[in-house]
TORZA-235654 format. One record per residue: x, y, z of N, C-alpha, C in turn. Coordinates in steps of 0.05 Angstrom, whole numbers, plus 5000, padded with zeros to 4 digits. Layout:
BEGIN
XYZXYZXYZ/...
//
This chain:
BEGIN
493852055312494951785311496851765287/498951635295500351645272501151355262/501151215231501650935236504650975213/506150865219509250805197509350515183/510150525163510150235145511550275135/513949965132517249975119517349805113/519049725102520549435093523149365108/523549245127525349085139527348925114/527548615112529248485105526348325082/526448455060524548385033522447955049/520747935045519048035046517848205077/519248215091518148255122516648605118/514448655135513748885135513548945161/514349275169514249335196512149525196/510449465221509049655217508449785257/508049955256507750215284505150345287/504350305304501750525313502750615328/503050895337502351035357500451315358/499051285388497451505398499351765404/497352025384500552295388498652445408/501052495437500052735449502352935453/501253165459502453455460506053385454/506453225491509653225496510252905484/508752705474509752465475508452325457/509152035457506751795434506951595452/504651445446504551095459504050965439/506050655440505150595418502050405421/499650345398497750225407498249875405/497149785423496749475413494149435400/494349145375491249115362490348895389/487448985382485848795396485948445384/487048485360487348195345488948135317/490148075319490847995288490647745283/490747715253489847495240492247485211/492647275196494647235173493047175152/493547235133491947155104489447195099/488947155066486147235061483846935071/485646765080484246525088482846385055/484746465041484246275013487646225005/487645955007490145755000491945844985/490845924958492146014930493946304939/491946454953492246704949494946804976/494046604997496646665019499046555016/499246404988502546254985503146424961/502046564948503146704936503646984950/501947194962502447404967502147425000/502447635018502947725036500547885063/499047775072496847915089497247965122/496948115136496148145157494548365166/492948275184490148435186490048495222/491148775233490848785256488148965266/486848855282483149055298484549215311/483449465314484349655333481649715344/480949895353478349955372477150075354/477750265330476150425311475950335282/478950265272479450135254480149815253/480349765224482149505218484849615203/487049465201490149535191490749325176/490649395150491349145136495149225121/495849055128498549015116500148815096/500148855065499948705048501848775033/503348505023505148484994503248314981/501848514958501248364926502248304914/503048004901504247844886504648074864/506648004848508348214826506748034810/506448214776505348044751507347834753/510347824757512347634745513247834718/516647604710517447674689515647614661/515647764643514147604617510447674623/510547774651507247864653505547484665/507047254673506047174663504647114685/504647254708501747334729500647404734/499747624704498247834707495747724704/495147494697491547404691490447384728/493347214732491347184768491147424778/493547584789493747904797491248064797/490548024762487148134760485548084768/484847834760481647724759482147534784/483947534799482747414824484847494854/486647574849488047684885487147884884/487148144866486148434872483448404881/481448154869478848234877478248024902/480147894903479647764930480547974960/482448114952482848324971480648504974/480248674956477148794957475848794968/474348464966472148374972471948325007/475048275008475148245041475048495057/476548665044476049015048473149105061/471749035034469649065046467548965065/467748695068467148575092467748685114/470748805112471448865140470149015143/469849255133468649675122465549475139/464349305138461049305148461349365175/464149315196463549325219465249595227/467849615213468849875223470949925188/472450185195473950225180476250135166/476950105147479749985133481650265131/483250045137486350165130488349995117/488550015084490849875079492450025071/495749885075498149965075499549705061/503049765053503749615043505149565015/505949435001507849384973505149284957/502949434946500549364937502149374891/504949314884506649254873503749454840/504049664846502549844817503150114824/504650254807504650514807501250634781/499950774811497450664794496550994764/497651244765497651424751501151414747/501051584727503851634708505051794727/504352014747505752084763507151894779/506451764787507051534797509551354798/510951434770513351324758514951444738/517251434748518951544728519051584701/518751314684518851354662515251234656/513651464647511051214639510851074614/512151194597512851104569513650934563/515650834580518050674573517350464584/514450484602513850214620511150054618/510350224601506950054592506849834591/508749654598508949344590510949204612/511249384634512949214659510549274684/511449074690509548854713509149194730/507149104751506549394762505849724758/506149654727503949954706503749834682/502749624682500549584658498049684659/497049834634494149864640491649704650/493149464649491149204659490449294687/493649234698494749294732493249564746/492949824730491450124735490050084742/489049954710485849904718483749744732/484749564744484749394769484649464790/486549694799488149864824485250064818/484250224800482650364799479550164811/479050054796476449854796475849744819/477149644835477449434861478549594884/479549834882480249984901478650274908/480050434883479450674882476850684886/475250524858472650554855470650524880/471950344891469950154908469950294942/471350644936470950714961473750724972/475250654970478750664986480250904975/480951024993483151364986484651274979/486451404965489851454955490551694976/490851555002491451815018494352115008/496251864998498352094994497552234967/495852124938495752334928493052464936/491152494946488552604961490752834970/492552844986494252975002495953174988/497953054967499053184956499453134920/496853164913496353114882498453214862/499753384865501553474840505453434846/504253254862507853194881508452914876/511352984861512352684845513852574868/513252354887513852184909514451874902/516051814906517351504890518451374919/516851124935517650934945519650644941/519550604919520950424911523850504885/526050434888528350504866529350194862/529650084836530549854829534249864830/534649694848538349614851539949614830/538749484812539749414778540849684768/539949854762540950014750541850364765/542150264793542850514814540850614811/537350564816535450744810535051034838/536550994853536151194880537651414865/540351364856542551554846541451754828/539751684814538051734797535051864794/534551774810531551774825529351754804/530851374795529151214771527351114799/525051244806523351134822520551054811/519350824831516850824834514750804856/512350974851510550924881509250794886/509850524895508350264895507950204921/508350354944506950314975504650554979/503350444993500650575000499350645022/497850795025495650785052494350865040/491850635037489450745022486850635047/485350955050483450815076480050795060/479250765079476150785074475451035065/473351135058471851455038471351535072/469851395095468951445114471051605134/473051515134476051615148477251855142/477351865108478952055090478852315107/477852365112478352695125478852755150/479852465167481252515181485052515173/485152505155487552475147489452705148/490352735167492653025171494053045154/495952785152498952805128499452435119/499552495094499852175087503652215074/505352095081508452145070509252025063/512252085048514451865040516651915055/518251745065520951795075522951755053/523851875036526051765013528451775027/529651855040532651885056532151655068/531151505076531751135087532550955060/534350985069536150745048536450435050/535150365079535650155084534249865066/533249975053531949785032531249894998/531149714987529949804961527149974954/526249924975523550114982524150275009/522250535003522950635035519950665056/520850735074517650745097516850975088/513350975088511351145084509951135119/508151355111506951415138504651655137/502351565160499851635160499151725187/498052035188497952105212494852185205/493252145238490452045229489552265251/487952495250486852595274485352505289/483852565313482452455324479652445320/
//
């Protein structure tokens, strides 16, 4: 199975399932989707959709950015990362998670171009890591692409401002992070960097049977 996740026209997210056989793919439909974490605060600021499939759940999310000046980093922490979590795991009681998406943290120094130079911008603060670690990592969810390819510097996102593509001032701030239960079905977790069509490019997860 293979699923693709992109960025269309900022905030829109595209996302694809399809079933892989020998000569061909289909793509799948979910049995249901649903929008938001179903808490007020948390869906006017950031980005949810949650599609059932027959084995899994597909979650597709933009996490609100700290802001300029950091000055959203108190909510970011202590209450959207762990409101996502928490729904994570709700889902994980009846079947598997799959999230994907602009989850806005390059969460290890590989992760980003400069780590030095950024300890204090929105999306690698140690606050931001250690949050991404605590509420994710910890709690059971893969880092499929580095699980996959641990010592390989892969950058989804390049900032416009300063020609960061030309350059390859990148950061890896899209994801597929699944359940511990899933993880080894995981064939190949990727980056597409040759899609230009946005400031971020499509990642992708191919899932065996």
């Amino acid at each position: 199975m293979r699923i693709a996740s992109g960025h269309a026209v900022f905030p829109n997210l595209a996302i694809l399932v399809q079933q892989l056989y020998p000569r061909s793919c289909q793509q799948i439909k979910p049995l249901s989707v649903r929008y938001g974490l179903g808490i007020s605060d948390h869906d006017s600021e950031g980005h949810l959709v949650t599609a059932e499939f027959d084995t899994f759940y597909l979650l597709s999310a933009y996490v609100p950015n700290s802001g300029d000046g950091l000055r959203r980093l108190l909510y970011r922490i202590t209450e959207w990362d762990q409101s996502l979590s928490n729904y994570m795991k709700e889902l994980e009681k009846s079947k598997p998670v799959i999230l994907t998406g602009d989850l806005n943290c390059a969460h290890e120094e590989i992760d980003i171009h400069d780590p030095t130079g950024n300890k204090r911008s929105a999306g690698f603060t140690n606050e931001e890591r250690h949050s991404f670690g605590t509420n994710f990592i910890s709690r059971g969810f893969v880092d499929t692409f580095r699980k996959q390819h641990p010592d390989v510097v892969g950058y989804t996102y390049w900032g416009y401002l300063h020609g960061g593509r030309k350059t390859n001032k990148g950061w890896r701030l899209d994801y597929f992070l699944v359940s511990e239960s899933i993880a080894d079905k995981v064939y190949d977790s990727y980056i597409l960097p040759d899609v230009t069509s946005s400031d971020h490019c499509p990642i992708g997860l191919i899932l065996t049977p």
